[in-house]
N, C-alpha and C positions, 0 to 999 in steps of 0.2 A: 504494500500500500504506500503510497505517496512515492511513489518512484520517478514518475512526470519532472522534470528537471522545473517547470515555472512552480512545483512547490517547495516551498523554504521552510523548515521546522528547527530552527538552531537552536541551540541554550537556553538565549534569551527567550523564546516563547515556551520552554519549557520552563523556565523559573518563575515565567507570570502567569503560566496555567496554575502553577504549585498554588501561587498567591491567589490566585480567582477561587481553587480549593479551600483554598484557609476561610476565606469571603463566605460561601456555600455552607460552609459548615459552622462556624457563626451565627448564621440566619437559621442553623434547624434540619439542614440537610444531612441524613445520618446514615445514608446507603452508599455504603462500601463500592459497589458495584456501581451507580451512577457515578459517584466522583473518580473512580477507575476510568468510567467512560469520555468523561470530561479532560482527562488528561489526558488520554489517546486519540481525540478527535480533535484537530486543532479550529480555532474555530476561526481562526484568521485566514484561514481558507477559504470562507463563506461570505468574508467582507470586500466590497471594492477596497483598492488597493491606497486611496486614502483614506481609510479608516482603520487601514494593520496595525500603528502605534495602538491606539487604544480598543481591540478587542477583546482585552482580559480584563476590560473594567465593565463591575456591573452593573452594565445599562442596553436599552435594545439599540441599533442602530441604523439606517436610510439604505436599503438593499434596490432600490430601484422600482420602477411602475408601484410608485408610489405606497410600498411596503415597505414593513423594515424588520429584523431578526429579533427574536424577543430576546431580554434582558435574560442574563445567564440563571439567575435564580429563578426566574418564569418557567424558563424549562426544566430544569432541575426539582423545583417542586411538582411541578404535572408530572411529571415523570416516577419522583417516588408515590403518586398519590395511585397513580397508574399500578403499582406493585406488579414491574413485568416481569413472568419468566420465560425462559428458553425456549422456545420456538412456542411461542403466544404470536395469534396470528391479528395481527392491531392494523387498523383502519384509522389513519391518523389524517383530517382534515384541515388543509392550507400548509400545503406544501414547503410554503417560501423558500427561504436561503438552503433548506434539506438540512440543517442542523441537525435537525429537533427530529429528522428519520433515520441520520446518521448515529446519531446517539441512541435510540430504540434498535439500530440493528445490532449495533457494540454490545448490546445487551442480550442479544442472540434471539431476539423478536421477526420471524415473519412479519416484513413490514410493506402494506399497501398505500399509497399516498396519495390524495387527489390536491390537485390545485386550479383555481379559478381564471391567473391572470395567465393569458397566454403567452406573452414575452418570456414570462419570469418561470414559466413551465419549460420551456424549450432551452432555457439557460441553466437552471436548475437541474435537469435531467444528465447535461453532458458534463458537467462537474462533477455530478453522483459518479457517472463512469469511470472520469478521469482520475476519481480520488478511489476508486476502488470498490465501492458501494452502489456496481451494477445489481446488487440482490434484490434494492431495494424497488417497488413495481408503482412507477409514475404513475397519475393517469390525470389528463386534462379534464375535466369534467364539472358538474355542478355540485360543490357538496355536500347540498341538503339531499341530494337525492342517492347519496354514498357510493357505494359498489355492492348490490344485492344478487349479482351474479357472484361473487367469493365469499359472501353470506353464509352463515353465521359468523362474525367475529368474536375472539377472548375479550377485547379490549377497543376502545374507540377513544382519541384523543382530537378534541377539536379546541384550535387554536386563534378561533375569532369568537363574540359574543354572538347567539341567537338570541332575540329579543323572546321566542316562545322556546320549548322546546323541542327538537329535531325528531319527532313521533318514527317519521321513516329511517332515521339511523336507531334508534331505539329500535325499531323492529329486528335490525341487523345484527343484534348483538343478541349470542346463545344465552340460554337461561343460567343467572351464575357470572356472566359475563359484567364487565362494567365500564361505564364512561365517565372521561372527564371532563369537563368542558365550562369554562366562563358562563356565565347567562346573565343579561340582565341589558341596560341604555347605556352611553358615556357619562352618565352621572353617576348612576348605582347599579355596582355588575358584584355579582358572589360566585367563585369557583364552586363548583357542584361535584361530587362525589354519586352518581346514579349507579344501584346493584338492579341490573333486573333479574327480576326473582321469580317469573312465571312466564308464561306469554304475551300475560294482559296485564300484565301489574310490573312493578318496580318500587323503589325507595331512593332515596335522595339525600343525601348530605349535604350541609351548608358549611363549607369552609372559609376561609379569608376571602378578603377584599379583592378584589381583581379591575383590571385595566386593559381592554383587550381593542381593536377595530372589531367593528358591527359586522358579524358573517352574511354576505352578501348571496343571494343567488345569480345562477348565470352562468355564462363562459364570457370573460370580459379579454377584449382584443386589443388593446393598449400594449402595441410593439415596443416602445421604446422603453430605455434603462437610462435618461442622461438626468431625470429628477433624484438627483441626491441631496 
């Protein structure tokens, strides 16, 4: 992995991953195997190339068509709240920068990905390749409507706010199975912990505050990357 000569992983970004770990683990993050993943997945990989100085600090940052990569403890807490294991077959909605699929693979998760914006699919996709994480299975598409053709998922991770709740990704996930996901406006959003527990039913967790962009439907065709 990382063999491609345009990527750089020197000292220096190892000694600020270290630091970004200390950061993580401070704030509550206490899974061994996430902060293992965070230090093998650089994530200065995922940023344009003037944002490499500060990738190890935690905040999200401007990936282009008008996205940007969530804050490292954003993903890091979805991720332990997720409690993924070894080939858990996860449906992780809003692809972006592929961080946040790159670190679910690290974690040895069959990993499905949809994302919305179509620039940022088709640049995202060949990066996954080039960095090594062809495992991982793109798919351009609308994500309220998930992937019901590789249905049942373990696990569902969606990484924008629905103002309701996603009934058709709910449907997709096996009994037993759970999602994670923001919910709520730009003003008041709560990460949600859902177990569905029959076919027709579910339960719901209300965790911390959260801050996420409004989950859109669509396929939106905004080719360009120069808004940073």
């Amino acid at each position: 992995m990382y063999k491609n000569s345009i990527f750089v992983d020197d000292y220096r970004h190892k000694g600020l991953r270290k630091k970004l770990i200390e950061t993580l683990k401070s704030k509550g993050i206490r899974n061994e195997a996430i902060l293992n993943a965070f230090q093998h997945v650089p994530r200065h990989f995922f940023l344009d190339k003037a944002f490499e100085e500060m990738a190890y600090k935690d905040q999200p940052f401007p990936i282009g068509f008008s996205q940007t990569i969530s804050q490292p403890y954003t993903v890091a807490y979805q991720t332990q709240l997720l409690d993924v294991k070894k080939r858990d077959k996860i449906l992780e909605i809003g692809t972006g920068s592929g961080f946040q699929s790159c670190i679910l693979s690290h974690l040895g998760a069959r990993v499905y990905t949809i994302e919305r914006q179509e620039g940022l699919y088709h640049k995202t996709n060949k990066l996954l390749e080039k960095l090594g994480f062809g495992a991982v299975k793109t798919y351009l598409k609308d994500g309220f409507k998930g992937l019901p053709v590789f249905a049942p998922f373990d696990k569902i991770l969606i990484t924008a706010a629905p103002d309701e709740l996603p009934y058709d990704l709910i449907d997709q996930l096996k009994i037993g199975g759970i999602m994670v996901l923001p919910k709520g406006n730009l003003q008041v959003q709560k990460m949600l912990l859902l177990t569905k527990t029959s076919e027709t039913s579910y339960k719901i967790e209300e965790k911390e505050s959260a801050l996420f962009v409004p989950m859109l439907s669509g396929i939106a065709n905004h080719q360009s990357d120069s808004n940073y």
